[in-house]
C-alpha positions as CSV (number, residue, x, y, z in Angstrom):
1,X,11.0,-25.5,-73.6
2,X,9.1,-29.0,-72.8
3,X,12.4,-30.0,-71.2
4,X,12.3,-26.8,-69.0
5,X,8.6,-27.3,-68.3
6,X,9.0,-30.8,-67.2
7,X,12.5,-30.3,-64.9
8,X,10.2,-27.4,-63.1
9,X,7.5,-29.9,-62.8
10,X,9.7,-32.5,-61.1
11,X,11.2,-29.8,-59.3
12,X,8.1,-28.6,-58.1
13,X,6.8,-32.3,-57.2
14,X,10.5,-33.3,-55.4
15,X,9.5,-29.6,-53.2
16,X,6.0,-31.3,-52.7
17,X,7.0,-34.4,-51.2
18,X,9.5,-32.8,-49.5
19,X,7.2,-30.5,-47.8
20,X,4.4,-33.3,-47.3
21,X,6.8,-35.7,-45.5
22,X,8.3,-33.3,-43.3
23,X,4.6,-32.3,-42.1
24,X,3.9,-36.1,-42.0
25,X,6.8,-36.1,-39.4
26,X,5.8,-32.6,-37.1
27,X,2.3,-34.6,-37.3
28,X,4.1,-37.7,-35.9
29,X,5.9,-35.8,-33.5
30,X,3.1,-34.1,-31.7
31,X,1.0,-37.4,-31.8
32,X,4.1,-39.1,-29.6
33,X,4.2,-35.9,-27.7
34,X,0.8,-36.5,-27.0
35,X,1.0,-40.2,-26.6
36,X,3.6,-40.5,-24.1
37,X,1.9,-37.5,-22.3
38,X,-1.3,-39.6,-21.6
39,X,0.4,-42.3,-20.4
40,X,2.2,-40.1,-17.7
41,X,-1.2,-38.7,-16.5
42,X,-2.3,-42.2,-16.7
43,X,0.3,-43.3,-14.6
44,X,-0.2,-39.9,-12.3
45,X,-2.6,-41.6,-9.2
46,X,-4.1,-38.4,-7.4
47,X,-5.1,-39.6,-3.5
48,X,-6.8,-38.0,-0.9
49,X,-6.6,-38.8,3.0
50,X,-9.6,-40.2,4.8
51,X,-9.1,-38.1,7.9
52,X,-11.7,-40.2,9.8
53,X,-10.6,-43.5,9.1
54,X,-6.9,-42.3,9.4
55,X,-5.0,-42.7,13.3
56,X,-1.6,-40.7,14.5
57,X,0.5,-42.1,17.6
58,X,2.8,-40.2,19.5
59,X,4.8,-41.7,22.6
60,X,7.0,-39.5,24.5
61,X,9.3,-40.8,26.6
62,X,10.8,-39.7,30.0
63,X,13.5,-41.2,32.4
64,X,11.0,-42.8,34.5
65,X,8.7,-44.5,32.1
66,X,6.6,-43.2,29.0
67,X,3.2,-41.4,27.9
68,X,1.2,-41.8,25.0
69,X,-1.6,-40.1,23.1
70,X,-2.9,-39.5,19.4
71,X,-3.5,-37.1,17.7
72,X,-5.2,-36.4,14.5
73,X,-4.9,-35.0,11.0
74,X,-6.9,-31.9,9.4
75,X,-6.5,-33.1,5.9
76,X,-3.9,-34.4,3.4
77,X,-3.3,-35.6,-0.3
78,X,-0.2,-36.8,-2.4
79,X,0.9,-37.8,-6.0
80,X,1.4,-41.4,-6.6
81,X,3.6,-42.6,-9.5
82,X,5.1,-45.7,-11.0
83,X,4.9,-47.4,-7.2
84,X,6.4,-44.4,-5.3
85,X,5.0,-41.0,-3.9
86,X,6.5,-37.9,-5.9
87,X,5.1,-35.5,-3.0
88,X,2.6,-34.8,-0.9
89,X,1.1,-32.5,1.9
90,X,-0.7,-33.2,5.4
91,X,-2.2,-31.0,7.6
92,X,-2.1,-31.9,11.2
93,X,-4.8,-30.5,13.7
94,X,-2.3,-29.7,16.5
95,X,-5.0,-28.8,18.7
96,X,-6.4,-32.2,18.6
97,X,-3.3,-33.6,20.9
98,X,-5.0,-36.0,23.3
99,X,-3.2,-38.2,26.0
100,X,-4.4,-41.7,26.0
101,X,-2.5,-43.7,29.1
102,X,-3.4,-41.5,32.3
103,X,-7.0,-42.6,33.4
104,X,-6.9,-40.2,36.3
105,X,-8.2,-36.9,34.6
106,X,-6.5,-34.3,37.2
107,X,-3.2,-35.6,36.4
108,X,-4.4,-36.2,32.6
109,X,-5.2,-32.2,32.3
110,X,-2.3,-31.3,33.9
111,X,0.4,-32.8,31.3
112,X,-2.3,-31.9,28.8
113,X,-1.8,-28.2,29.5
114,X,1.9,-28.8,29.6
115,X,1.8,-30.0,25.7
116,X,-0.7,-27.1,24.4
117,X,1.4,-24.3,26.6
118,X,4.2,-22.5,25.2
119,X,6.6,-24.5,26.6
120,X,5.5,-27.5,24.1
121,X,3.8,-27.0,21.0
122,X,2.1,-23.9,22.1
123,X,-1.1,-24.7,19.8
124,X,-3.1,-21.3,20.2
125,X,-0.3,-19.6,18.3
126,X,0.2,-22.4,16.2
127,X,-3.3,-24.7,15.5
128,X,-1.5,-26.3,12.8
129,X,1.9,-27.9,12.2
130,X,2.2,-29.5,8.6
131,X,4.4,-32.7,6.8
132,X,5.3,-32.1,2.8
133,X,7.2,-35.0,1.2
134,X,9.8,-33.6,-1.5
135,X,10.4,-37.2,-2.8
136,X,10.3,-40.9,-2.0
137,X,12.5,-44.0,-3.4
138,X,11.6,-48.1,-3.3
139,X,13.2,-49.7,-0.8
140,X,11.3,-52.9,-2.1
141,X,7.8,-53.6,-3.4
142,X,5.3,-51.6,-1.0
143,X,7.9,-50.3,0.6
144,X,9.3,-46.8,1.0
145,X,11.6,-44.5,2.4
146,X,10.3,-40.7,2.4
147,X,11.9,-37.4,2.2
148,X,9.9,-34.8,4.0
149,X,10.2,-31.4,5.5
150,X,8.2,-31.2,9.1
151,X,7.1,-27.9,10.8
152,X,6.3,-27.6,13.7
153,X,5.8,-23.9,15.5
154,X,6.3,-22.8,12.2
155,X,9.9,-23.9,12.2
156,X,10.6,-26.2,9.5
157,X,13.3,-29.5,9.4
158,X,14.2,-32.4,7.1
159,X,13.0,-35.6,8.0
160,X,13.7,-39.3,6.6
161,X,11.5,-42.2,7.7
162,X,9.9,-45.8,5.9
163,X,6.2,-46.1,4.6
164,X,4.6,-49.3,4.0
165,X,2.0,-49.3,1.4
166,X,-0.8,-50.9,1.1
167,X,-2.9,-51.0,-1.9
168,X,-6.1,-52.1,-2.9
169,X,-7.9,-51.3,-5.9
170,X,-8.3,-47.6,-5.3
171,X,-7.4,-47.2,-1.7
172,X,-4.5,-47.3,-0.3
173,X,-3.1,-47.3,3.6
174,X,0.4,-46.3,4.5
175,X,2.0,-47.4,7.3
176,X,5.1,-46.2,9.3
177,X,6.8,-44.8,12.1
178,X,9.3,-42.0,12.7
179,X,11.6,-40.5,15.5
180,X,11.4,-36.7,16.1
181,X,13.4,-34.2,17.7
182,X,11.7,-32.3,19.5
183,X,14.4,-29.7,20.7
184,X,15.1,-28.8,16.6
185,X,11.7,-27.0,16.6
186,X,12.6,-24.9,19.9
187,X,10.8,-27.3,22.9
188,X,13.5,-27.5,25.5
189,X,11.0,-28.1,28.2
190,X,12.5,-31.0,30.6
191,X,15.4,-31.6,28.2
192,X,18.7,-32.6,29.7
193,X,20.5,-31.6,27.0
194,X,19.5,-28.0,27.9
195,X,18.8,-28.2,31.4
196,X,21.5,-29.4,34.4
197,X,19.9,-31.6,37.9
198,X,16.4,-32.8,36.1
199,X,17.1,-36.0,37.8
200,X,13.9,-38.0,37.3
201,X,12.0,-35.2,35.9
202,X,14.4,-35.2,32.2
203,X,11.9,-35.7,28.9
204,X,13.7,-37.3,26.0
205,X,14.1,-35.2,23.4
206,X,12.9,-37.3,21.1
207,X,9.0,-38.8,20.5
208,X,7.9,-41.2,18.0
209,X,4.9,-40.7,15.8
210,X,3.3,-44.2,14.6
211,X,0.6,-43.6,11.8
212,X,-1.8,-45.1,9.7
213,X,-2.8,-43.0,7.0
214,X,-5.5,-44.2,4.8
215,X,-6.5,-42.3,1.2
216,X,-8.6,-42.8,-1.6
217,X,-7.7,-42.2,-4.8
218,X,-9.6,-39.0,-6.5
């Protein structure tokens, strides 16, 4: 009977440590769980864009010469991890379109009114046009190239274009440049790959947006 009584007593102890080591594992576990979890949010840099501070270029080009104006941006934020942006969203105030290189102001209204009409960007039916990066990869160190989706007159298009960053402490400025087309969002206005005998009148269909986007980390 003692020998039974003590085989069930090891038995019992054998189940104990069993039991207690597997928990000692789960508890393991769920403290690397946790562990490696912190460091991600650690890593996770939330930044907001200083709209004031911030400047958007755009230079349109036609077969005689150029014009070029700024305009500006409602508000913005993205995700920055591990030296690249994971994704991000910007507002831009499309009524805000200003034109910066015709001092005469009758001739300065007039193309103005051509770029808020519905043969441009028709701002009254759309006051807002909108960039969302999906994903960036390092180029180099500070250096970028972004995959975003643009809309413009609600119509929506891939883009691809390089940022340089610029970080200090808890700011941070990007820098870049980037072609558009403007007759993949519907503006045909002046094109001559739409319209035949423009002569010197043909716009080029595409305009370059030069930005400096500066953001603070939240």
């Amino acid at each position: 009977m003692q020998n039974v009584s003590n085989t069930k007593l090891k038995h019992t102890t054998f189940e104990s440590l069993i039991t207690n080591y597997i928990k000692m594992k789960n508890i393991a576990f769920c403290f690397l769980i946790f562990f490696f979890s912190t460091i991600s949010i650690i890593a996770q840099e939330n930044y907001r864009v200083n709209t004031e501070i911030s400047s958007i270029e755009w230079i349109g080009r036609k077969v005689t010469g150029q014009h070029q104006g700024v305009i500006q941006l409602k508000k913005g934020s993205y995700i920055f991890e591990n030296g690249i942006i994971k994704k991000g969203e910007f507002i831009i105030n499309m009524m805000s379109i200003k034109i910066t290189d015709i001092e005469d102001q009758d001739q300065n209204d007039k193309l103005q009114n051509i770029l808020v009409s519905s043969n441009f960007f028709a701002v009254k039916e759309n006051p807002t046009g909108k960039l969302s990066i999906l994903k960036s990869e390092k180029i180099s160190t500070g250096k970028l190239n972004v995959f975003a989706e643009l809309e413009i007159k609600g119509i929506s298009k891939r883009i691809e274009f390089e940022v340089t960053l610029l970080k200090d402490g808890n700011k941070m400025v990007a820098i870049g440049e980037v072609d558009i087309d403007r007759t993949a969002y519907g503006i045909r206005y002046g094109s001559g790959s739409f319209f035949d005998n423009l002569g010197d009148k043909a716009i080029k269909d595409l305009f370059t947006i030069k930005f400096k986007v500066a953001a603070i980390q939240q």
